[in-house]
C-alpha positions as a printed NumPy array, in Angstrom:
array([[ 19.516,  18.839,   7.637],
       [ 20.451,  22.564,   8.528],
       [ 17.635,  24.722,   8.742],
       [ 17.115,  28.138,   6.587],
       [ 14.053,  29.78 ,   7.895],
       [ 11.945,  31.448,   5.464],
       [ 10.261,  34.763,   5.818],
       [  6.949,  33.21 ,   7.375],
       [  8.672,  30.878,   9.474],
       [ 10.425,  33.411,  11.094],
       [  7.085,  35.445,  11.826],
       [  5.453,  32.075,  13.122],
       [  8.938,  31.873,  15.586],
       [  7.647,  35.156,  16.245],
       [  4.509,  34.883,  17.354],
       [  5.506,  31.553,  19.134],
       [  7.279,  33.785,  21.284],
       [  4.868,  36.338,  21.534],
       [  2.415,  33.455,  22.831],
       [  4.931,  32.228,  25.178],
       [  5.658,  35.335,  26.772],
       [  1.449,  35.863,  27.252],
       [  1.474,  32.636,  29.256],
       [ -0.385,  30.613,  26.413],
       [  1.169,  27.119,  26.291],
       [  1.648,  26.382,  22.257],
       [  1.547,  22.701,  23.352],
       [ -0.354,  21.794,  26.286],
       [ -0.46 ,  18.521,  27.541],
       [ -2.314,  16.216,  24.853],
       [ -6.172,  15.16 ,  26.698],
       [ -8.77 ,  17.042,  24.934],
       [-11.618,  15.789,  25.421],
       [-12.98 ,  15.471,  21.343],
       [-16.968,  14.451,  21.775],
       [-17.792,  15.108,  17.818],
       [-16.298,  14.708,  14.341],
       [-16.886,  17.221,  11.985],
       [-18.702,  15.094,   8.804],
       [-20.711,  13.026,  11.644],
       [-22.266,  16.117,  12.785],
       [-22.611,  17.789,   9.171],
       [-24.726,  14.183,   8.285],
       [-26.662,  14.382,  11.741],
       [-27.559,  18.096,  12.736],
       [-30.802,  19.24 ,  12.33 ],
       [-32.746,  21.665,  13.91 ],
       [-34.943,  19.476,  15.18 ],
       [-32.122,  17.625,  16.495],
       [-30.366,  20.937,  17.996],
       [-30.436,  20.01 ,  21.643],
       [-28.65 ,  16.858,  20.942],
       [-25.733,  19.564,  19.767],
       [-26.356,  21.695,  22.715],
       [-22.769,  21.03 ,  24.021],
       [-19.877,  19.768,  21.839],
       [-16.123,  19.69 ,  21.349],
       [-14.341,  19.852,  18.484],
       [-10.6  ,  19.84 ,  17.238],
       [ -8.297,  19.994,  14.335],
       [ -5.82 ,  22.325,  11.887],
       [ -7.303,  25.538,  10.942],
       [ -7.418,  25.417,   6.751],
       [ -9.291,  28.794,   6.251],
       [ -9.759,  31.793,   8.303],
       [-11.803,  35.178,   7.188],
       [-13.888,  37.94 ,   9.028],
       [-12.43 ,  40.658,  10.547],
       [-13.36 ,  43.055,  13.44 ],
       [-14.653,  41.095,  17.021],
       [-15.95 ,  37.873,  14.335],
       [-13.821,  35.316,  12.634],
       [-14.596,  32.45 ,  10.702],
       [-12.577,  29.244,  10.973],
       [-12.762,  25.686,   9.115],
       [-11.051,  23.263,  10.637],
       [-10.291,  19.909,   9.404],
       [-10.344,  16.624,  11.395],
       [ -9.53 ,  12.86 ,  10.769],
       [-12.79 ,  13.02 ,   9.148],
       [-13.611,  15.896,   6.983],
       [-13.978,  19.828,   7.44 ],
       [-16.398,  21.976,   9.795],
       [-16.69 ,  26.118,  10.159],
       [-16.183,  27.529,  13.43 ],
       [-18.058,  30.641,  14.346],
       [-15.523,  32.6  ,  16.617],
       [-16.971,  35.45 ,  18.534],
       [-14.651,  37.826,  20.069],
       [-17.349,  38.67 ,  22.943],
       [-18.489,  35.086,  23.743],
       [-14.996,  33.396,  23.982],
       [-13.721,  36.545,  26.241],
       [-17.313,  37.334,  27.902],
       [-15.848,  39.741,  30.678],
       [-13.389,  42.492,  30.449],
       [-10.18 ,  40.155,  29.976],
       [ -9.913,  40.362,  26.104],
       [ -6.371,  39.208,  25.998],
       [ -6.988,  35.917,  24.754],
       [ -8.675,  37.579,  21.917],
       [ -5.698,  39.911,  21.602],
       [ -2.498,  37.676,  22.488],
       [ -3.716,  34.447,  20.374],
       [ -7.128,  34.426,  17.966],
       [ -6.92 ,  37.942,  16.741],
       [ -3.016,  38.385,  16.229],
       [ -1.083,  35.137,  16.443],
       [ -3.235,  31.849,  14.918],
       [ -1.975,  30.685,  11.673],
       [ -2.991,  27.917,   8.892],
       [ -1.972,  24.853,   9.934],
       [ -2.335,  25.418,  13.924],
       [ -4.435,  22.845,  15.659],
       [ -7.059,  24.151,  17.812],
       [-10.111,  22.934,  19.688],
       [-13.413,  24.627,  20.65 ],
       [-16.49 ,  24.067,  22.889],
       [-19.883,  24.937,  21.748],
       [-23.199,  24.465,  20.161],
       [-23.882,  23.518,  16.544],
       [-26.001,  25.932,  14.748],
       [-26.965,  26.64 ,  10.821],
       [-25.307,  30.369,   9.484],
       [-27.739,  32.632,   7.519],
       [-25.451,  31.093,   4.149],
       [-26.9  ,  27.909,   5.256],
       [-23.619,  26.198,   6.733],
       [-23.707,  23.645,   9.652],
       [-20.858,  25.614,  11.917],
       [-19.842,  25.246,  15.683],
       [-20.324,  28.446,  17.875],
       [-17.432,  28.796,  19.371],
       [-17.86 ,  29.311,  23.063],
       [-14.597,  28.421,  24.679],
       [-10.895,  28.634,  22.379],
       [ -8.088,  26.385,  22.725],
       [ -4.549,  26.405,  20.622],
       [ -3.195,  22.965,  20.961],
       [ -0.733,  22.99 ,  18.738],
       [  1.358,  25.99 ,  17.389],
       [  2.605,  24.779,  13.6  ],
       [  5.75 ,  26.491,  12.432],
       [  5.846,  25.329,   8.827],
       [  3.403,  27.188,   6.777],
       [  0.917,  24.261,   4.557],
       [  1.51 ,  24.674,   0.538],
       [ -1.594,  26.876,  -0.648],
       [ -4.1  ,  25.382,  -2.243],
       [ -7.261,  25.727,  -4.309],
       [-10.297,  24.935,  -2.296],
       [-13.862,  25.53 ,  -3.066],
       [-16.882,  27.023,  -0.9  ],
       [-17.418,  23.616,   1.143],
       [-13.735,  23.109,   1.586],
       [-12.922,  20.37 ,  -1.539],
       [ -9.848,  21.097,  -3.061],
       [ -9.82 ,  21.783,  -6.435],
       [ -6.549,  22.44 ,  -7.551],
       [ -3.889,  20.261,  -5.521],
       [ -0.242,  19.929,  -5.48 ],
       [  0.616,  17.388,  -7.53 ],
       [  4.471,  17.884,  -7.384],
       [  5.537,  13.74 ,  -6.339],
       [  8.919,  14.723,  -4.857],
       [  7.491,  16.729,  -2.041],
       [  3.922,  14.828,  -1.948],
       [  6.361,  11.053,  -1.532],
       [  8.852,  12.858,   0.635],
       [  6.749,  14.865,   2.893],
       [  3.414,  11.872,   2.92 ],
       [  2.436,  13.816,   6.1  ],
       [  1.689,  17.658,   4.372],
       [  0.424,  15.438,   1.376],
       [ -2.437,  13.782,   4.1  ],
       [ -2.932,  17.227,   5.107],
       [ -3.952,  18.678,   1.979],
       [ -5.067,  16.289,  -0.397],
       [ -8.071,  14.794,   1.35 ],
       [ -8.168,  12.243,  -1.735],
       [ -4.943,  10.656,  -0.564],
       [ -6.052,   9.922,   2.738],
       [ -9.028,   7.915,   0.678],
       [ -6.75 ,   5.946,  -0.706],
       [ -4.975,   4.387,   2.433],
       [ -8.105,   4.025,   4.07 ],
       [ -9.417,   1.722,   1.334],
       [ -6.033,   0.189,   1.497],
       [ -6.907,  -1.049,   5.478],
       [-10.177,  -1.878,   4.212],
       [ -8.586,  -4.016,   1.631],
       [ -6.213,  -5.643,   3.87 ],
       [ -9.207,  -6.012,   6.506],
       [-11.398,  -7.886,   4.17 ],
       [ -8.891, -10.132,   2.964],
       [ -8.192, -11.198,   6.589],
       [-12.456, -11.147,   7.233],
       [-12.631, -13.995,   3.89 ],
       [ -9.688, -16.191,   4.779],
       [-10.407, -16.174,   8.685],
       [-13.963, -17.1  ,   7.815],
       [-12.691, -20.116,   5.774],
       [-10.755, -21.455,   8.844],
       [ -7.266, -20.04 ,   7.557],
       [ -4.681, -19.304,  10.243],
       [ -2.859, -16.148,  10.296],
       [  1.105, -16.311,  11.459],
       [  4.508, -14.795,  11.587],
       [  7.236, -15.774,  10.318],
       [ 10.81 , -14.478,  10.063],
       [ 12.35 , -11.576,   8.618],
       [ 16.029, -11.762,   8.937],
       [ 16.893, -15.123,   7.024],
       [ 20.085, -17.375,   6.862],
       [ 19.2  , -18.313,   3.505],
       [ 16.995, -15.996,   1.113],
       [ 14.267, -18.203,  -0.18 ],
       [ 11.074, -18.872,  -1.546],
       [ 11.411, -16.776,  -5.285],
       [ 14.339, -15.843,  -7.544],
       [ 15.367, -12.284,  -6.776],
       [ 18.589, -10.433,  -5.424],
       [ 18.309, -10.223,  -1.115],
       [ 19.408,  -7.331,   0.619],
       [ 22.252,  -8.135,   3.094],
       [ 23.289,  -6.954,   6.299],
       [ 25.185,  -8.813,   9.15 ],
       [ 24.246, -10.33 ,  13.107],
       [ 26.99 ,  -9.153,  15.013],
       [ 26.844, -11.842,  17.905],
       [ 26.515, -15.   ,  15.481],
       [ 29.158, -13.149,  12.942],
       [ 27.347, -14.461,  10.119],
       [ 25.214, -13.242,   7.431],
       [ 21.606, -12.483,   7.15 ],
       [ 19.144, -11.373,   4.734],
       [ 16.335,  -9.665,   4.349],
       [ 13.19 , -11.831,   3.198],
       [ 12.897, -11.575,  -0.28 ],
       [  9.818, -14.114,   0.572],
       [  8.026, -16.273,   3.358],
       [  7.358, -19.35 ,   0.978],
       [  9.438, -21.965,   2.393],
       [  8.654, -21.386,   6.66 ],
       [  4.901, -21.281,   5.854],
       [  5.192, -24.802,   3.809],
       [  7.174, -25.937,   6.978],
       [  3.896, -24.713,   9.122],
       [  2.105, -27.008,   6.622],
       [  4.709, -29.731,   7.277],
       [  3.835, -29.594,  10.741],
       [  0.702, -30.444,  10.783],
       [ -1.595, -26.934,   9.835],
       [ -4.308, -27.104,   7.192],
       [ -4.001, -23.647,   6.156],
       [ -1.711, -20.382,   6.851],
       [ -1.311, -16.867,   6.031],
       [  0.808, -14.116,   6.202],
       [  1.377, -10.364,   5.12 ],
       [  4.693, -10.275,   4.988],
       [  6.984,  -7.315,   4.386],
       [  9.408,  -8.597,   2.151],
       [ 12.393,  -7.281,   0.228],
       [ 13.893,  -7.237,  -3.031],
       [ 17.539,  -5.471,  -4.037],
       [ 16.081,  -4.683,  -7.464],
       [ 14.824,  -1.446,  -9.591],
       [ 12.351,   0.446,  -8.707],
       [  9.551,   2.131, -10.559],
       [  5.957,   2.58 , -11.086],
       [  5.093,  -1.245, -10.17 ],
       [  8.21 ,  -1.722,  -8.042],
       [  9.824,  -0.869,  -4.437],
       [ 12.101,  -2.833,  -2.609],
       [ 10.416,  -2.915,   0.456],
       [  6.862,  -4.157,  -0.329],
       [  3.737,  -6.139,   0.698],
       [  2.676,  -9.357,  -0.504],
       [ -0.246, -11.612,   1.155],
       [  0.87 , -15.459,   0.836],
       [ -0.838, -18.661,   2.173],
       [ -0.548, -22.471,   1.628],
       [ -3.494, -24.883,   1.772],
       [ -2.884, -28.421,   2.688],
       [ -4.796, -31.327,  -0.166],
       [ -5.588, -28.492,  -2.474],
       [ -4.352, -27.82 ,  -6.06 ],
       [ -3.797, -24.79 ,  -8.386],
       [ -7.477, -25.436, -10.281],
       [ -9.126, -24.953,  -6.413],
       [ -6.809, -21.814,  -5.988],
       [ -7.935, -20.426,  -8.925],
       [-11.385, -20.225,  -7.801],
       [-11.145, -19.19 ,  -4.587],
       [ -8.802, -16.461,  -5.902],
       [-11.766, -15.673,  -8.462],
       [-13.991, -15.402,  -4.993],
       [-11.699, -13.058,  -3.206],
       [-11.024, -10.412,  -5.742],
       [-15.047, -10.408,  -6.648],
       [-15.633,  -9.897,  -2.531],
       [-12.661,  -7.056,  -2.813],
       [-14.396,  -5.257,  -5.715],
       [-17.925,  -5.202,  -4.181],
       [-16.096,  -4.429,  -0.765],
       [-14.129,  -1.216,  -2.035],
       [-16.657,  -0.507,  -5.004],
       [-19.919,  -1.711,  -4.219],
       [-19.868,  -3.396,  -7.839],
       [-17.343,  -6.204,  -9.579],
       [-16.844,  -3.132, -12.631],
       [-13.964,  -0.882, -11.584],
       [-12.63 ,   2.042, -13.506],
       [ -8.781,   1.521, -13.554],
       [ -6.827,   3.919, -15.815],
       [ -8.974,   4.42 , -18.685],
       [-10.637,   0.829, -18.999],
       [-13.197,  -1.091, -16.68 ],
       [-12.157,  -4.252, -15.506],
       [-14.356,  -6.841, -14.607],
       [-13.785,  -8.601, -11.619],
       [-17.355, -11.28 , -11.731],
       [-15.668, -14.795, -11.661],
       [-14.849, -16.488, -13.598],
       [-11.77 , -15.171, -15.26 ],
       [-10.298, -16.166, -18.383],
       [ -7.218, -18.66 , -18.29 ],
       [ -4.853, -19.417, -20.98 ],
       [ -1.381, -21.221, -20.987],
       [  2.354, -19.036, -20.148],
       [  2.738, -20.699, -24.026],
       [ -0.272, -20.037, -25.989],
       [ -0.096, -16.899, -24.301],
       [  3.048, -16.597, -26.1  ],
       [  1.727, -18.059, -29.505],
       [ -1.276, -15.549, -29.291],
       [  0.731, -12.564, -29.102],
       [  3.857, -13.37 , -31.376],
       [  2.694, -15.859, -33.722],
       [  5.305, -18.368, -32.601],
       [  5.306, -21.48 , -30.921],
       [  7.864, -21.738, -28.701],
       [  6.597, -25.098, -27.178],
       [  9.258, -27.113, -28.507],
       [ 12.447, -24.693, -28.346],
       [ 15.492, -25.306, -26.613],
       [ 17.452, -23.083, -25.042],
       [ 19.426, -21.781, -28.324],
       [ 15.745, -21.785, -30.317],
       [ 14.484, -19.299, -27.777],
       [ 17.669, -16.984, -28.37 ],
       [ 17.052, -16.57 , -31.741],
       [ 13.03 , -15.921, -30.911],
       [ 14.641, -12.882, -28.418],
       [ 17.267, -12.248, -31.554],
       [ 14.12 , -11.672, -34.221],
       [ 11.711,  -9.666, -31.603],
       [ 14.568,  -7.866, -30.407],
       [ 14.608,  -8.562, -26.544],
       [ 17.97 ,  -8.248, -24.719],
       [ 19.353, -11.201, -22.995],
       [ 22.353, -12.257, -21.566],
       [ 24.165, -15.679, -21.359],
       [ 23.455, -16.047, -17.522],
       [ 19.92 , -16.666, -18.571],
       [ 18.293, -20.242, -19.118],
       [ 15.491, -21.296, -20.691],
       [ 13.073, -20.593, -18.262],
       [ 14.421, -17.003, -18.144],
       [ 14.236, -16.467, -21.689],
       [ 10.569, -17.558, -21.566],
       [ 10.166, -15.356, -19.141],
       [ 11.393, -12.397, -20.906],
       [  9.532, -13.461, -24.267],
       [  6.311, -13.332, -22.224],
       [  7.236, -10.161, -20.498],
       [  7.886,  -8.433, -23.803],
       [  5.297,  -9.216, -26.064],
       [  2.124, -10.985, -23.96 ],
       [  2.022,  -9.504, -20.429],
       [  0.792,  -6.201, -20.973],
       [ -1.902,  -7.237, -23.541],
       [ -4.107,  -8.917, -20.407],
       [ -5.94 ,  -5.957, -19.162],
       [ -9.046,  -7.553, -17.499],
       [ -8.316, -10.426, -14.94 ],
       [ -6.744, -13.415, -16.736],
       [ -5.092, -16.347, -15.564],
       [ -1.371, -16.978, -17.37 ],
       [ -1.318, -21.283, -16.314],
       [  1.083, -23.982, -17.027],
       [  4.174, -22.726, -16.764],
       [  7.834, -24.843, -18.176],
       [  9.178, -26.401, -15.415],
       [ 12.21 , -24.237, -15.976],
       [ 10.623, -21.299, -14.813],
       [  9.092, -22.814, -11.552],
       [ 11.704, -24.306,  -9.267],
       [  9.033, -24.948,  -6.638],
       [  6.484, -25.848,  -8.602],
       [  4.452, -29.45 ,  -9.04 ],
       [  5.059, -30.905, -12.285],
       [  1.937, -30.848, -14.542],
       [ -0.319, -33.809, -14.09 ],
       [ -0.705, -34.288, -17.794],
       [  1.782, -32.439, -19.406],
       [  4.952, -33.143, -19.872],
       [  7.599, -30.568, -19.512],
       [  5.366, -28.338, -17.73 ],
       [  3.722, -27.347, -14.026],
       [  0.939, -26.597, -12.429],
       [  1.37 , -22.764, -12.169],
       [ -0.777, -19.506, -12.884],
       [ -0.088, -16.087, -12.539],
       [ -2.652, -13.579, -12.169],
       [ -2.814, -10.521, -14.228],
       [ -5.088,  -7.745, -14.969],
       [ -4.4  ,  -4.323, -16.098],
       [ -1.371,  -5.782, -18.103],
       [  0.728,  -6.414, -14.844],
       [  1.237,  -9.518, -12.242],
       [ -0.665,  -9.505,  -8.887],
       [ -0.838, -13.419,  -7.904],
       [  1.471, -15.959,  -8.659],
       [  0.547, -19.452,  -7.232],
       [  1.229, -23.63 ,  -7.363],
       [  0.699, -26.579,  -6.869],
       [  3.177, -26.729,  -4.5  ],
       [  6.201, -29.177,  -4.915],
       [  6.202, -31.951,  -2.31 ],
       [  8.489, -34.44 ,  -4.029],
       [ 12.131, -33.474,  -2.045],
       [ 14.358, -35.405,  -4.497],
       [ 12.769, -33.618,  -7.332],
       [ 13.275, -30.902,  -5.017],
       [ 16.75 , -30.78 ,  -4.492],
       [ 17.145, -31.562,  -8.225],
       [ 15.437, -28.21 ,  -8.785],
       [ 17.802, -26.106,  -6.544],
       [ 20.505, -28.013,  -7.486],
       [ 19.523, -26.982, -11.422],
       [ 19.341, -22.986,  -9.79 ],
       [ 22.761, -23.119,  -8.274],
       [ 24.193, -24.058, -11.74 ],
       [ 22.484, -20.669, -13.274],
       [ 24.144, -18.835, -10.175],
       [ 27.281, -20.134, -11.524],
       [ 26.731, -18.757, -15.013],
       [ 25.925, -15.146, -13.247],
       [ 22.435, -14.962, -12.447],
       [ 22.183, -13.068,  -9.625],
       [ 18.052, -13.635,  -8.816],
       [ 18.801, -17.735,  -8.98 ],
       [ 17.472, -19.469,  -6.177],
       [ 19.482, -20.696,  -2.846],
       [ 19.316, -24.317,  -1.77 ],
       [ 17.741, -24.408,   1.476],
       [ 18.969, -27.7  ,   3.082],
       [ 16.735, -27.407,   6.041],
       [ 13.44 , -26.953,   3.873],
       [ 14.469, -30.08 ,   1.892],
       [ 14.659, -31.715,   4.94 ],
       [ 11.227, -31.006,   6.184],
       [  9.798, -32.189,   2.624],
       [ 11.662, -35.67 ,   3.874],
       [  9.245, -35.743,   6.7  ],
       [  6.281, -35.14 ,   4.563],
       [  4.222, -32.473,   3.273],
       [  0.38 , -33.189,   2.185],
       [ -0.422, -32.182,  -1.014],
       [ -0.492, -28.189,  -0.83 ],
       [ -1.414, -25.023,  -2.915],
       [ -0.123, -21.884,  -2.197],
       [ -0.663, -18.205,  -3.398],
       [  1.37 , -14.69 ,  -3.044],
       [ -0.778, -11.646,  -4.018],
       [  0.903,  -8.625,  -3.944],
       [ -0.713,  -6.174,  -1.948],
       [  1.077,  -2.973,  -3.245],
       [ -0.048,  -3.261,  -7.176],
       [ -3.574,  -4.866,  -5.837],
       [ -4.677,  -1.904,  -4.344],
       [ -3.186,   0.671,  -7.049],
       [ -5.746,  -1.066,  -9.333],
       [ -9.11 ,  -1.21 ,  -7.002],
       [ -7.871,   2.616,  -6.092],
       [ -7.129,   3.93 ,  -9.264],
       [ -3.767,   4.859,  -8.444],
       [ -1.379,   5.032, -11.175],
       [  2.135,   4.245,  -9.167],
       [  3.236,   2.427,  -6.257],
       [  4.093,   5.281,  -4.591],
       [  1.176,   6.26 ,  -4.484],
       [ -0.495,   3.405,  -1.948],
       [  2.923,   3.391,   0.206],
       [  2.499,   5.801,   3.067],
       [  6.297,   6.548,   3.155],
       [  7.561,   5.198,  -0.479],
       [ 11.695,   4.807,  -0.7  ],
       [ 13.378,   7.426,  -1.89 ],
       [ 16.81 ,   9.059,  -2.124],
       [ 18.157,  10.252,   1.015],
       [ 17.501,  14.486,   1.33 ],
       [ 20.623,  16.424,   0.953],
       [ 21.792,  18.048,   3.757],
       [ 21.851,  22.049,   3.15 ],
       [ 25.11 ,  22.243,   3.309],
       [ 26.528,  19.822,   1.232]])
């Protein structure tokens, strides 16, 4: 992009130069040697306690600065939280020298700079935990002004910019002034953190698998495609890890997970981005019924984790995450919602269901598909609290175990709660000639146009010929799990850097 200064960034150019030409280095080399955070000595100072804050050193971006005359008074704010500095013109320039009072804090500090200070912790006569300032250092010189905001007397902002084309494309000013948002991610690592904690403690194995792919496996959805220039072939994108974690299984380990960055070529919107996190793993002589309980375990530990309680306050309703969760079949589901059973409908039946609740379809779709969209339309976003959607048609689960005692059917459930998907999970197919029956049924819908139909992957099918113990296997996604146990209303919103259109240069 071209650059078109405004007003204030040409006066911060200004006094860059102005600092420059005083011999003060706008960015010193980085050590700085930080001994305190600013909330862990606002929880720890007392007076009693005031030689144990005898000597400290503290650092981060100036937010406010008032006073006038020889005494200022600066908040910064660190990684952690916000602290007043008490800046004394005669203690940080104690002899005659007063030019670094003159050159830098009087005349050329700014919002947004990042500056460090030695001194002692000490209470103000307002009653405000503060650093005196003995020594002043500017470590970094910021030439962007930060967006003004609302804050009140201990620093909590109270009126925020809310505008999600500059908070999504500039994440980094949006972590600056909207503590809240840095919340958010940091519950998202804790998330993440004590997913990893529960499955490690159960023996689970975490691994990597790949992300460029000859063939784009393991669910049905469009691959992004780009091209390895010394093989001149092909490759894709993983639109999932499914099928090289069941070949881990194959080869002899119990149980295997992954976080794997996968993506999709699709829409995007509140619940969607193509480039996205899902957790998956595959248990070796386990079924859907034992995944559903030890899925029932994990979200009640997340909950307490994040929460401290299994009630959480998403939207406008309170979910429930105690175990155990309600479970009802894909076609009851169905039945509940619409009144009609489409249990026994073949593929033309189910058109005329879409034709009389008015849900578009095209011809590329099969039966599973329309099922799908039936479900979508009318059920899906009636299951607020956690409910398990189970026994799926066969059509609509290509790598799915056929039911044990149902014909027609497998042994599937999909997670949802607050009206949306979060887990989807098997009993995983083990069977390769049913297997290969299955892909061959998707390439015949990628004939009639469907562009999300599965590929067959010969080399999967051939590790099912060697043998693959009974398995279960889950994907959570990771993105719309932690918008719901954060409160966060869009995707966006728990993706540090969300996809967006590319910026316009200025002078296009």
């Amino acid at each position: 992009m071209s650059q078109h200064l405004s007003e204030q960034e040409i006066i911060r150019r200004e006094k860059l130069k102005k600092l420059q030409e005083a011999g003060i280095d706008p960015y010193p080399a980085p050590l700085y040697p930080v001994t305190h955070f600013s909330t862990d000595i606002k929880e720890a100072y007392t007076e009693e306690k005031k030689e144990e804050f005898a000597n400290v050193c503290v650092a981060g971006r100036i937010m406010s600065n008032s006073g006038m005359g020889k005494v200022l008074f600066i908040k910064i704010q660190d990684s952690k939280g916000i602290i007043q500095l008490y800046v004394k013109r005669d203690d940080i320039c104690p002899g005659e020298d007063k030019s670094l009072w003159d050159n830098l804090i009087k005349n050329n500090i700014d919002l947004g700079d990042i500056v460090g200070v030695t001194g002692f912790v000490f209470i103000t006569k307002t009653g405000e935990i503060s650093v005196h300032a003995q020594t002043f250092t500017l470590l970094t010189k910021a030439l962007k002004p930060l967006p003004v905001v609302k804050r009140d007397e201990e620093g909590n902002v109270f009126d925020a910019v809310t505008d999600p084309e500059f908070r999504y494309r500039q994440r980094y000013v949006d972590l600056i002034i909207n503590p809240d948002v840095k919340d958010t991610f940091v519950k998202r690592t804790k998330l993440i953190n004590t997913i990893r904690d529960f499955l490690n403690e159960r023996g689970a194995l975490e691994v990597d698998t790949p992300v460029l792919q000859a063939i784009p496996g393991g669910a049905a959805a469009r691959p992004f495609i780009t091209h390895h220039n010394t093989l001149d072939v092909p490759f894709y994108l993983r639109i999932a890890n499914e099928l090289y974690l069941k070949r881990l299984i194959v080869g002899g380990f119990d149980w295997v997970y992954e976080f794997s960055r996968n993506f999709r070529n699709e829409g995007m919107d509140r619940t969607h981005n193509p480039e996205f996190t899902v957790l998956e793993w595959y248990t070796a002589y386990k079924d859907y019924l034992w995944m559903m309980e030890i899925t029932e375990q994990l979200f009640e530990k997340l909950a307490i984790a994040l929460h401290g309680t299994t009630d959480v306050k998403v939207g406008e309703n309170i979910l429930s995450f105690k175990a155990p969760f309600k479970r009802i079949s894909i076609l009851d589901a169905i039945k509940e919602n619409t009144g009609i059973d489409v249990s026994e409908k073949d593929e033309e039946g189910l058109r005329d269901v879409c034709r009389q609740l008015k849900i578009d379809v095209d011809k590329s779709m099969g039966k599973g598909k329309l099922i799908d969209e039936i479900f979508g339309a009318t059920s899906e976003h009636t299951y607020l609290q956690p409910t398990f959607i189970i026994d799926y048609p066969i059509e609509m689960s290509p790598l799915t175990k056929k039911h044990r005692s149902k014909a027609g059917l497998v042994e599937r459930f999909e997670l949802m709660i607050n009206g949306k998907e979060v887990a989807n999970a098997y009993s995983e197919l083990n069977d390769p000639i049913d297997q290969r029956e299955r892909f061959e049924e998707q390439s015949k819908l990628m004939e009639r146009g469907d562009d999300e139909a599965m590929y067959i992957d010969y080399d999967f099918l051939r590790s099912l010929e060697y043998g693959m113990p009974p398995t279960s296997g889950i994907g959570i996604g990771i993105d719309r799990l932690c918008m719901m146990l954060t409160n966060q209303p869009s995707i966006q919103d728990v993706l540090f850097f969300p996809q967006m259109r590319p910026e316009k240069n200025d002078n296009e």
